[in-house]
N, C-alpha and C positions, 0 to 999 in steps of 0.2 A: 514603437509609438507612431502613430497615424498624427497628421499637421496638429501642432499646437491642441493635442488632445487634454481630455480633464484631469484634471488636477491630480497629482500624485507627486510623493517626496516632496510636501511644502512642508518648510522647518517652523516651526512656531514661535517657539522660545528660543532664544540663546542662553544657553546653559554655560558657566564657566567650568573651567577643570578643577577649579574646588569643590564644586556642587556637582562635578556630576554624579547622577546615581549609580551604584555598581552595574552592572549585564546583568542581569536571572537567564540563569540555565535551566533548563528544565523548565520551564515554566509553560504556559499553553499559548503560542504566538501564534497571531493571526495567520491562517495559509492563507492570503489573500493573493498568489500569485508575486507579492512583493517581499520585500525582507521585513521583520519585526519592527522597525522602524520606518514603518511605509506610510503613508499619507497620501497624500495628494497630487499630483502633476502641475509643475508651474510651467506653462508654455515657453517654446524656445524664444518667443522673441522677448521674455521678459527678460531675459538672461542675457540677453543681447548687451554688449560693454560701450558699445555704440551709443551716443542718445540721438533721441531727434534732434532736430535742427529748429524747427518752427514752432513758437507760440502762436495761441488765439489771433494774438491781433494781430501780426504777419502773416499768422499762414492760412489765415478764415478769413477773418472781417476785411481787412485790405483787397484780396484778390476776388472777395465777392463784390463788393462797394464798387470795383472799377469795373468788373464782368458787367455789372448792373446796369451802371450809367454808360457805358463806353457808347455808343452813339447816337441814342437815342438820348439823351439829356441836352445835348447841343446840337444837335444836328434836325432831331424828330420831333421837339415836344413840338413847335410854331406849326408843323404840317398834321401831325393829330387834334391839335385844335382848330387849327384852320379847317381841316376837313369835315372833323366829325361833329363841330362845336364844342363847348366844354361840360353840358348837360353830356354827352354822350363819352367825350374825354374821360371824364372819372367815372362812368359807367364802365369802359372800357376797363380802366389800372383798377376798380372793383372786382370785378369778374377774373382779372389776372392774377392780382393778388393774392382772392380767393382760393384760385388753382391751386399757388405756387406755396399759397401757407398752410393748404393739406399734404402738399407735397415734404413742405418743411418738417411739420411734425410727424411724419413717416420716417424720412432721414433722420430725425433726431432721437425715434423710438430705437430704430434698427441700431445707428450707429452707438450708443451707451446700452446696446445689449451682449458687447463683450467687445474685446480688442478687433482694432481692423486695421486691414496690411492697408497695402498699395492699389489703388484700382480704383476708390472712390464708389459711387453710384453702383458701376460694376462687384466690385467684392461684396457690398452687400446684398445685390439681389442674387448674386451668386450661390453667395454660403447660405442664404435664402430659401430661393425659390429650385436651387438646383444648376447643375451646370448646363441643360437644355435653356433652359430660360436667362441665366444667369448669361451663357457665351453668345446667341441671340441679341440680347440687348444693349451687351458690351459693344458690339458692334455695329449697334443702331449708336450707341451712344458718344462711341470712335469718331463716327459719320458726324453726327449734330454737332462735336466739337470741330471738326475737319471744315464742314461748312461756313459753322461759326466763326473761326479763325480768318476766313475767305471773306464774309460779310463783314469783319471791324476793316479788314487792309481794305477792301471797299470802297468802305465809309470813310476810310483816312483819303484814300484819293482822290474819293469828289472833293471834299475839303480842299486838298491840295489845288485844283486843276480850281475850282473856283477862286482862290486866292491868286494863284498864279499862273495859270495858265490862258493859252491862249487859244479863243473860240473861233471860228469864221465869221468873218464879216469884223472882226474885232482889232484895232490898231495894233499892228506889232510894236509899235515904240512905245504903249500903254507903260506908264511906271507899273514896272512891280509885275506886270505880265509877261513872264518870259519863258514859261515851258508850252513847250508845243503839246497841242491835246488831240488825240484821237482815239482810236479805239488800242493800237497796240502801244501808242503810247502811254495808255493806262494802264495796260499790261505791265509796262514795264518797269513803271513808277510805281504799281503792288509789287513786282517782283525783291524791287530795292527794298522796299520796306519789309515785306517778312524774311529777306534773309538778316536782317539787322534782328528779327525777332527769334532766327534760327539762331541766331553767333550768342543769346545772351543765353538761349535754353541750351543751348548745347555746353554750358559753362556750369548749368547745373542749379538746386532750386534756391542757394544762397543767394547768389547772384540776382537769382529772381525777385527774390523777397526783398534785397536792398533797392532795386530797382522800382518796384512796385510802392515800397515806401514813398521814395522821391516824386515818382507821378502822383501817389495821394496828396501827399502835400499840393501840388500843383494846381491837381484840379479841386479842389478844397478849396484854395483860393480865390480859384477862377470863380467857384460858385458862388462865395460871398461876395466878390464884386459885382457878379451877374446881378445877384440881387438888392445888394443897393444900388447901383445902374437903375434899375424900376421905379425906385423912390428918387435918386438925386436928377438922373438924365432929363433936361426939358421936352416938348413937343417939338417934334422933328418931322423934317420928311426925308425916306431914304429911297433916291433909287434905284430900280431892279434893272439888271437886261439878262432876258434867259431868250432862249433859240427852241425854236420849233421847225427842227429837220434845219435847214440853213436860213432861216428867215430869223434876223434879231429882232425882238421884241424887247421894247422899254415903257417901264411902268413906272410909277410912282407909288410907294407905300407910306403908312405913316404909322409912325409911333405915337399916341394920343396921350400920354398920359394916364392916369386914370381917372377916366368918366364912367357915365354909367350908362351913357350912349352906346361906347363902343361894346362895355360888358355884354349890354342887350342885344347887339347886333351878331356876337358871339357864341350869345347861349345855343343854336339852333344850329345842326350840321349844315354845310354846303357842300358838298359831297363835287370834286370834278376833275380832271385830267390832271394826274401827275408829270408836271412839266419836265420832267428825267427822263420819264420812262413814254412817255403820252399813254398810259393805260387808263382807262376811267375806273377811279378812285370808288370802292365800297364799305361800308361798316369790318367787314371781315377781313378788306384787306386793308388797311388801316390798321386795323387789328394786328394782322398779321406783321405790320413792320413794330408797331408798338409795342406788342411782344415779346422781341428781341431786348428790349432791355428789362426785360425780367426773368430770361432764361440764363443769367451767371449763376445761378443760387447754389450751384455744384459746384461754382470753381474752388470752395475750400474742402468742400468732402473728395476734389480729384488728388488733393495736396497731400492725404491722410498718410500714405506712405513717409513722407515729410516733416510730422508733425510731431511736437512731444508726447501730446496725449489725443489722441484725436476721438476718444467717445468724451472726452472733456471740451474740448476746443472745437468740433462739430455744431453741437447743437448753439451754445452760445453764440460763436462768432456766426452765424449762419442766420440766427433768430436775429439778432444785434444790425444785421448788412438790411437785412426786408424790411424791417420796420422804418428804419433809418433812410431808405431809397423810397418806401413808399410817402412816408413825409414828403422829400423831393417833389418828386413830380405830382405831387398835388398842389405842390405851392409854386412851382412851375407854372402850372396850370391855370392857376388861378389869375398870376399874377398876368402874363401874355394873355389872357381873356380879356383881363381889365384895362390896357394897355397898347396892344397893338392889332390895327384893323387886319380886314380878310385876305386884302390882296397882297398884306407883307409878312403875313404868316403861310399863304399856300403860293407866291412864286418867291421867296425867298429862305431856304431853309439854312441859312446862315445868318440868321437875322440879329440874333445875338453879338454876335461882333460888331455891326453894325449900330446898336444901340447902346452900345458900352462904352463905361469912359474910356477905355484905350483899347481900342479895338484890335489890336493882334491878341489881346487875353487868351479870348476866347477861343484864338485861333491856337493859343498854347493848350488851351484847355481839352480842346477836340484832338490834337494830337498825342497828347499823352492817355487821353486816357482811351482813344481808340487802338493806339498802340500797346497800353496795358494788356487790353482787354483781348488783342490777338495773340499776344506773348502767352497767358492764360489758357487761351483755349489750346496753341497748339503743345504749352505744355501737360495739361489735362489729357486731352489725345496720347501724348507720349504715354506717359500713365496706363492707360486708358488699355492703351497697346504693348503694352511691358505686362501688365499684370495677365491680358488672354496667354502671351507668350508664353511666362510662367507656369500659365495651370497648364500647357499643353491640348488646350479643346482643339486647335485646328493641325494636329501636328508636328512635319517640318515646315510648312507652309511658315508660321510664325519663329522657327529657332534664330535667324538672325534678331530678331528682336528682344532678347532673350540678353544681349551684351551689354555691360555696362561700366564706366568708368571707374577709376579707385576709388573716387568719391561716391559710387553708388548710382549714377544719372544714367540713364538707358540711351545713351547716342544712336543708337543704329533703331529706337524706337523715332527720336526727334527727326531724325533725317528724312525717315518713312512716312513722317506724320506731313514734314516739311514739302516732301515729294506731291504727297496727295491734294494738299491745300495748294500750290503750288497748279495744279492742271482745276483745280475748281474756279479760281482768279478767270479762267475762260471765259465764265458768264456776264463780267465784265459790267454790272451795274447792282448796286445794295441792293433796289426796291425789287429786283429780279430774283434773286437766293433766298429774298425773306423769308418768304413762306414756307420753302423748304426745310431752312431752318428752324421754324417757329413748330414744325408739323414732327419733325426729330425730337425735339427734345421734350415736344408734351408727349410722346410716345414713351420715351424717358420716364418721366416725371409719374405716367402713370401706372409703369412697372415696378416704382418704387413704391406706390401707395398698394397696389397688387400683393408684392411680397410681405409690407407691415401687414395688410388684413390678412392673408394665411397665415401668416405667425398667430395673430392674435384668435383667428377661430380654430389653428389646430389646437390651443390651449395646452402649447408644450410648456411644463414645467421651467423647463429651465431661460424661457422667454420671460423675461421683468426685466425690462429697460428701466435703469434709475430716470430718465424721461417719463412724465407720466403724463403729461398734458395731449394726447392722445385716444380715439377708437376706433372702433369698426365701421361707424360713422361717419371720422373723417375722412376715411381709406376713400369708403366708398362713393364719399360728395367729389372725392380729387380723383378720382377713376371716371367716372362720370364728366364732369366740368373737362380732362381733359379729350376723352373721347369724342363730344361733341363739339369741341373749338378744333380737333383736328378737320371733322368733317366740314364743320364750315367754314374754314378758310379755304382747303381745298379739297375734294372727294376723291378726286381723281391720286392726289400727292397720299391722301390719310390712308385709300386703300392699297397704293402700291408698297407704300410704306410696312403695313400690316401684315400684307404676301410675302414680302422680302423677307419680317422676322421670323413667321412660319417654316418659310423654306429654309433658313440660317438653323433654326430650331429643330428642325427633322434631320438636317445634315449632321449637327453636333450630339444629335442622340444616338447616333446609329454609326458614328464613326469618330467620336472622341471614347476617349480610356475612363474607365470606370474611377470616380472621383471619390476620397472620405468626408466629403464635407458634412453629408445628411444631406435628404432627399426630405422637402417640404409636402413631397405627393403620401410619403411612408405616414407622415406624423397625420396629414389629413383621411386618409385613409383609414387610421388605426382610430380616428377622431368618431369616423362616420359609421364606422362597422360595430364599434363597443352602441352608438347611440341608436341604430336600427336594430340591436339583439337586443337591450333593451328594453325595447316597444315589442318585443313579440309577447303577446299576452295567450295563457292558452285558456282561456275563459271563451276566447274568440275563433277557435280551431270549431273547423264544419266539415263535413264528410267530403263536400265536395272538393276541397284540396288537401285531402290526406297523400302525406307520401310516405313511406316509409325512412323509417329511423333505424338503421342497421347496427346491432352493436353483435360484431362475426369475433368469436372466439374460437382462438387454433392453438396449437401445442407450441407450432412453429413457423412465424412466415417465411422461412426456407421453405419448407416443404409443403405450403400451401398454394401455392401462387395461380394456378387454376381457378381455386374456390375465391383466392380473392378479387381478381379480373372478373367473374362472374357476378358476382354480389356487387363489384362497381360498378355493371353496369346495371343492375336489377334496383340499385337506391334508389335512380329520378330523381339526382338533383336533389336528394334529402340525406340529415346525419350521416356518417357511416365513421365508424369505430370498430379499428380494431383491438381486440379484445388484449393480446400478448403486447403488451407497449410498458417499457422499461420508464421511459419515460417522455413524454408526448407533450402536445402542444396543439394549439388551433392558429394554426398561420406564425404573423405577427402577434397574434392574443394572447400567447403563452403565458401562464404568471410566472412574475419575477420577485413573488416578496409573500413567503409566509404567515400569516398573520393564525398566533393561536389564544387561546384565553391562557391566564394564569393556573398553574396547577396548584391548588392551595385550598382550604378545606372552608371557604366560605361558603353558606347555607344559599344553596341556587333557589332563584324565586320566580315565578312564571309570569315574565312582566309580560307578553302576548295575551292576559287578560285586558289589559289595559286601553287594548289596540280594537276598534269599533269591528275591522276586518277579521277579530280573531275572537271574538266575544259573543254568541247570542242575547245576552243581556242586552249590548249596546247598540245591535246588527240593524240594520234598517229593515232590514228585511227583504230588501228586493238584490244584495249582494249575497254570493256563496259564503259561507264560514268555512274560514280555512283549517278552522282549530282539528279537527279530526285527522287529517293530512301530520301533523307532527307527532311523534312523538310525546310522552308525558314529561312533565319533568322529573330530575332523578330523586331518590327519597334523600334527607341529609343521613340517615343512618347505611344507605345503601353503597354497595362497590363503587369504586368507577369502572369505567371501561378499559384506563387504562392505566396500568402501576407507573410509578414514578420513572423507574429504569426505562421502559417504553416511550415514556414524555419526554423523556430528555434525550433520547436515541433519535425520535422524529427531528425533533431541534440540530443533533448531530449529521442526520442524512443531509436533512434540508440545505446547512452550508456546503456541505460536499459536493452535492447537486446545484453548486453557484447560484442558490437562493437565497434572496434576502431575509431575516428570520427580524418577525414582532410582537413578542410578548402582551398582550394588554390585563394590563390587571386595573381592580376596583372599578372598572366601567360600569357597573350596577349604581355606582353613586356620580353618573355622569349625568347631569340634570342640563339637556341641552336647554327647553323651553326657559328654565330659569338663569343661566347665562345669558343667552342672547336678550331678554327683556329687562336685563337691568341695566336704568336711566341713568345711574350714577355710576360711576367708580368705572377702574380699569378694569378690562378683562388680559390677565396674563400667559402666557406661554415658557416655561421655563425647560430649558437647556440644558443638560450637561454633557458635553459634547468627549470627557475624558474617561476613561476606564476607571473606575473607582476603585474595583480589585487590585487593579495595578497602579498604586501609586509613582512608582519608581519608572512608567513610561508617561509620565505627564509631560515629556520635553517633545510631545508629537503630539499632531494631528493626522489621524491614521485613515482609511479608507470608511471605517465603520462611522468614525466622528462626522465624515462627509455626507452621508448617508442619510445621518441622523438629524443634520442641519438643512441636509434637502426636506425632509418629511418633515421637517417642521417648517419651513419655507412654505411647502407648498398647501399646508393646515393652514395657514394665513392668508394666502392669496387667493382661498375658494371667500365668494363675494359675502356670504355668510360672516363668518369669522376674520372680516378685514378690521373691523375693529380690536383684535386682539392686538397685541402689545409683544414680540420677541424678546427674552431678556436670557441673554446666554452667559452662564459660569463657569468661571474658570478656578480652578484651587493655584495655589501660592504657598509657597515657605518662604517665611522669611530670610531675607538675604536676596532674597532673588528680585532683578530690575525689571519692577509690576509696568512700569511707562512703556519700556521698550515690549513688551510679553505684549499688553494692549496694545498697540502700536501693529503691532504684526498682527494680531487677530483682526482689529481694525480693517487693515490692508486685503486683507482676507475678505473680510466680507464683502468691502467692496466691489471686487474681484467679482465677485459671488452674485453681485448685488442683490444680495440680503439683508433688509431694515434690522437689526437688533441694537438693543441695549446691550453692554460686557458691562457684568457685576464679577468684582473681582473678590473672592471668598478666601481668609488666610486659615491655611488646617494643620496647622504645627502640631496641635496637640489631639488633631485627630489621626494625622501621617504617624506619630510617634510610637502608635499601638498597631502599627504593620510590621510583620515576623521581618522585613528584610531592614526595619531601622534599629529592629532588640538584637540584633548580632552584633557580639561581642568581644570575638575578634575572627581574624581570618580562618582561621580550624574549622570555626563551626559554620563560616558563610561555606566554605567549601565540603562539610560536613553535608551540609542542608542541600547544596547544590548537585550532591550525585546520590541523595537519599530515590526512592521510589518507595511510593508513585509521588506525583508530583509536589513541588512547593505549595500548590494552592489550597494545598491540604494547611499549610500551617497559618491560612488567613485565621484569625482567630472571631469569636465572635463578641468578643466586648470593641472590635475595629468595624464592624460591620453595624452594631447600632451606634457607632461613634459617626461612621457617615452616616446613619439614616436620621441622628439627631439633625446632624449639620444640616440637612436638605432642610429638614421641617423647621428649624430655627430662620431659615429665610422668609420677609416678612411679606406680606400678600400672598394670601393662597389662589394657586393658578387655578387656572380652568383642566390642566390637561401640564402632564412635566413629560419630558422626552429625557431616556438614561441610557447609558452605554450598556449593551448588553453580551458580559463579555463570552469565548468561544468557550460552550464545556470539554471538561476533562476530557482524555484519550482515555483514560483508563476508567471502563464499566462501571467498577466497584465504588466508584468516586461520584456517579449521578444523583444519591439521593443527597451525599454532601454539597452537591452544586445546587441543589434546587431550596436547600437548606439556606444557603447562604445569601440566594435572592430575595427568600423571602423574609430574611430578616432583613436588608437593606432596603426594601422598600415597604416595610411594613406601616400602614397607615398615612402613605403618601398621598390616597385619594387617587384620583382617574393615573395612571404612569403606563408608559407605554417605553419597552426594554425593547432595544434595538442593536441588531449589528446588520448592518451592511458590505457585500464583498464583492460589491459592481462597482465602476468607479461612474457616479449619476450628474456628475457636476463639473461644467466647464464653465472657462473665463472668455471663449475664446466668441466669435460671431456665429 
């Protein structure tokens, strides 16, 4: 088995040792590759004795909440309004929001579309989009965390050096002024601080998450004090001294209260040199620092490896962090517009402590949670860089990171992470790395909305995210929004940026190991090739591009091979078929699933009259009538074509040839137009996902049942028939623990994420009329067991309309029933008894469609 592949040997029922059914010998067992008791594949990490560590609210909502705010909520909001005004303020946290809540419903599609390891962001545009794209991005995404981690220690140490430190020109005996500031002593006042944020990760993600707790509370705090500060603090004046090159400059600001003076003087940007950096301040770069506190939104999808359930605790806690932060800084915003004038919001960006009842709060409050929010990123990165290691895309290059502690924490990833962040600190001011960082991770952000829209238009079956608040739509408004705030923050940074993934991209295609995860290119591929044959209509064939259509028939392509080189090259790029083919295929197009009518002697009727295309009566006259082109219909007194032994031998190849095989019978009375148009009432779907022949294996859910719950999964989710309604049965004897039996199908499905109803059906006294419950005693079960030809000879037929009452005694009649459709006989002579026996079981079921399945189509995993 290839990683956490689909389902097989999933146990359904717990059956006791009093109940359990005898073994049948001899009896016709699925050759599914598997043993008679085969089913499903439950992935290895379910089975895992280990649990996670992290719920939602630790291991989501917390590390996103502080990713969010970490310095922009104290440090940035007074410099976004002071520069850009607050009309442009929340035009800004609109259009970011915007981004980052297509970006969200992306992640939360992708992650509730099956189990996800460790890696976050990475794993799923991974098992995504492919390991080219997938190992590419991880490494952009490595980067943006690397950066990020280097921009909060930063932002923690302008903090520090403006509390404490000492500037030129500035009294060295100042209370409270006593670290020396420069440039490598900034250096080295970040060094201290991320090794503090190395000792807690390197301790592993408990640690983390008690840690992260404590700073929530803090800065939780801080903010409600912040903001009754706005309402209690009187009109003050506070002031400034900042330096330009060695020249101290002192200003005066003022806090006003709220008037509508100052509101008004703030609505309207004032755009002008950042006093940190002396660069003149623009819309985009502005932007660009503002930004940064809405690029955490991953910090709980990096945690995923971490967490108890993370297609559960993803989307939640992720949705719960955005909404919740963009509240914030709109009322941030609001309220510092209304409050405090121009020149104490753009040279003072610590302004908030200064306005506060107790002004170190605030200074608690920037510290914790800029140190949160470093601890976050560089443990994300670690992640980030454990899980490339893992898949092996780059190598040995990656095997040292590949190690990890008893507890599970990838040390020798942290240290790497810690190395790299570590020589980024070199650039030595926040407003400097913004951009860079802000230009990373909407590269990010919009690889993730990338992989949700090729999920959703290669229209692979097994893609239904129990998330459904999602489309093609959003994908493409967040692919968009982020491509063009790359370029205009910077063109220069968006296009190196862009080259870089390319070239990461062509190096991992061409020199990492062939991956099983599925290939996103296969599914669209296979998406666009079925939808262009399709569209070939030969109504529309002109002489002028005729090519030939070769169909070369030979005795033996051993001994032809001249003749067939020849004729490939004489096609031109048209058909060619060769003739001797056992059995063949077109590409990826090959069918995988039989589909035949029912063999059974109902009176064929020529509904191709009905059809305007097939009718001269109805023809418009200006389209061809195709009617001439078929065949007549067959008379009811006439042969068939083909005897019963024949029908059921096709049905015998077909599984042998690892085809899926689908009976449909009564679809003469499958009235689509009058389903889909009725206003009232349900339209149902009905299931039965157990072998009926075999009652004695009902303690399994086998490969065929799989199969059969895919093909009706995916009857539901064509946009048509969304309104049906899944209702899946299950039989029961009593005695048997129906809560737990549900319970497990339940689990199942979800697994699956497949919508049904479980109706639970008790058949005591339909079970009691199978040859293996009339045995009598041991003689004759072993009697019965070495008779030939097989037992299913002794299914009787008062058992077989005992189940086809049962079916029809269930109340609403569906649109369409899905039935197990079990393997026929080994023994020849036994085909017309097998065809016998279907048709009394499904006799007057209306539309039923008999199914058995011997591929395994269904997986839990991403």
């Amino acid at each position: 088995m290839t990683e956490k592949t689909p389902l097989l040997h999933y146990r359904l029922f717990s059956v006791s040792e009093d109940h359990q059914p005898p073994p049948v010998v001899g009896d016709n067992v699925p050759d599914d590759g598997v043993t008679g008791t085969a089913a499903a594949t439950v992935p290895t990490h379910s089975r895992r004795t280990q649990p996670k560590k992290l719920s939602t609210f630790f291991g989501v909502v917390i590390p996103t909440l502080l990713s969010m705010f970490s310095v922009v909520v104290f440090l940035r909001v007074g410099f976004v309004v002071g520069q850009a005004g607050l009309y442009q303020a929340i035009a800004m946290f609109i259009v970011a929001y915007v981004i980052i809540s297509m970006t969200v419903l992306s992640v939360c599609a992708i992650s509730t579309n099956g189990a996800l390891d460790a890696g976050g962001a990475y794993y799923m545009i991974s098992r995504a989009l492919g390991p080219e794209f997938g190992g590419s991005i991880g490494i952009m995404f490595f980067f943006a965390n690397i950066c990020g981690c280097a921009l909060y220690v930063l932002g923690l140490v302008e903090s520090i050096v403006e509390m404490f430190g000492l500037q030129p020109g500035r009294n060295a005996w100042a209370p409270g002024h006593v670290l020396p500031s420069s440039y490598w002593y900034d250096f080295l006042y970040g060094t201290v601080i991320l090794l503090i944020c190395l000792l807690v990760c390197l301790v592993g993600a408990n640690i983390y998450a008690k840690a992260t707790f404590i700073i929530f509370v803090i800065v939780s705090s801080v903010l409600l004090i912040v903001f009754i500060s706005f309402f209690v603090v009187k009109e003050m004046s506070v002031p400034i001294t900042y330096y330009e090159g060695n020249v101290t400059i002192m200003v005066n600001g003022t806090f006003t209260g709220f008037k509508y003076t100052t509101l008004k003087d703030n609505l309207s940007p004032q755009y002008g040199i950042d006093y940190t950096t002396g660069v003149m301040m623009t819309f985009t770069s502005v932007f660009a620092v503002m930004f940064n506190g809405c690029t955490g939104i991953m910090a709980g999808s990096n945690m995923s490896g971490d967490l108890k359930n993370p297609s559960y605790s993803i989307p939640r806690g992720t949705i719960t962090a955005v909404i919740f932060t963009y509240i914030i800084y709109n009322l941030l915003c609001i309220l510092t517009a209304c409050t405090c004038d121009r020149v104490l919001l753009k040279k003072d960006y610590g302004f908030l402590g200064d306005i506060n009842l107790w002004h170190p709060l605030v200074t608690i409050g920037v510290y914790s949670s800029t140190l949160s929010a470093a601890m976050s990123a560089l443990i994300g990165a670690s992640r980030i860089l454990y899980a490339l290691a893992k898949d092996d895309l780059f190598g040995v290059l990656l095997i040292p990171a590949k190690k990890t502690s008893k507890s599970g924490n990838p040390w020798v990833a942290v240290l790497f992470s810690w190395i790299l962040v570590q020589f980024v600190l070199f650039a030595g001011k926040l407003n400097t790395i913004a951009g860079i960082v802000t230009i990373f991770f909407l590269l990010v952000y919009a690889a993730v909305d990338l992989a949700c829209l090729a999920l959703e238009w290669a229209s692979a079956p097994n893609f239904r995210p129990t998330f459904r608040y999602f489309t093609w739509h959003t994908c493409i408004l967040g692919i968009i929004g982020c491509v063009v705030m790359m370029f205009l923050i910077n063109p220069i940074y968006a296009s190196a940026s862009i080259a870089f993934m390319l070239i990461l991209l062509l190096v991992i295609h061409y020199l990492s190991p062939n991956s099983s995860w599925g290939y996103i290119s296969q599914a669209l591929i296979f998406h666009q090739v079925r939808k262009y044959l399709l569209m070939l209509d030969v109504r529309k064939e002109h002489v002028k591009f005729w090519r030939p259509q070769v169909l070369l028939m030979v005795t033996n392509p051993r001994t032809s091979i001249p003749l067939i080189n020849f004729m490939n090259d004489l096609k031109k790029s048209g058909l060619y078929v060769l003739g001797h083919v056992e059995l063949g295929d077109l590409g990826g197009m090959r069918p995988n699933t039989l589909v035949l009518g029912f063999y059974d002697n109902c009176r064929p009727d020529d509904l191709l009259k009905q059809e305007p295309a097939f009718n001269t009566s109805i023809s418009d006259g200006d389209s061809p009538v195709m009617l001439p082109n078929f065949p007549p219909v067959r008379a009811t007194c006439a042969s068939k074509c083909l005897s019963s032994e024949e029908y059921v031998s096709i049905i015998q190849d077909a599984m042998k040839m690892l085809k899926n095989v689908v009976l449909a019978r009564y679809f003469s009375k499958f009235d689509r137009k009058e389903l889909l148009s009725r206003k009232c009432g349900d339209i149902f779907v009905d299931v039965w996902p157990l072998n009926l022949m075999r009652p004695d294996s009902t303690s399994y859910v086998d490969t065929s049942s799989l199969f059969l719950l895919q093909m009706a999964c995916v009857f539901n989710m064509v946009h048509t028939w969304k309104r049906a309604k899944l209702r899946l049965f299950i039989c029961v004897e009593s005695g048997m623990k129906v809560e737990v039996q549900e319970g497990k199908l339940q689990q199942l499905l979800k697994e699956l994420r497949i919508k049904a109803t479980i109706q639970t059906v008790t058949w005591d006294s339909v079970v009691s009329l199978h040859w293996h419950k009339t045995l009598s005693s041991k003689q004759d079960e072993d009697s019965i067991f070495s008779s030939f030809p097989t037992n299913s000879m002794m299914i009787s037929d008062q058992y077989l309309q005992a189940v086809n009452q049962m079916i029809l005694g269930q109340s609403s009649k569906p649109a369409v029933r899905f039935l197990y459709l079990p393997r026929p006989p080994a023994d020849t002579t036994m085909y017309e008894r097998y065809l016998q026996q279907l048709d009394i079981m499904t006799k007057d079921l209306g539309p039923t469609l008999l199914i058995h399945g011997v591929s395994a189509v269904t997986s839990t995993d991403l």
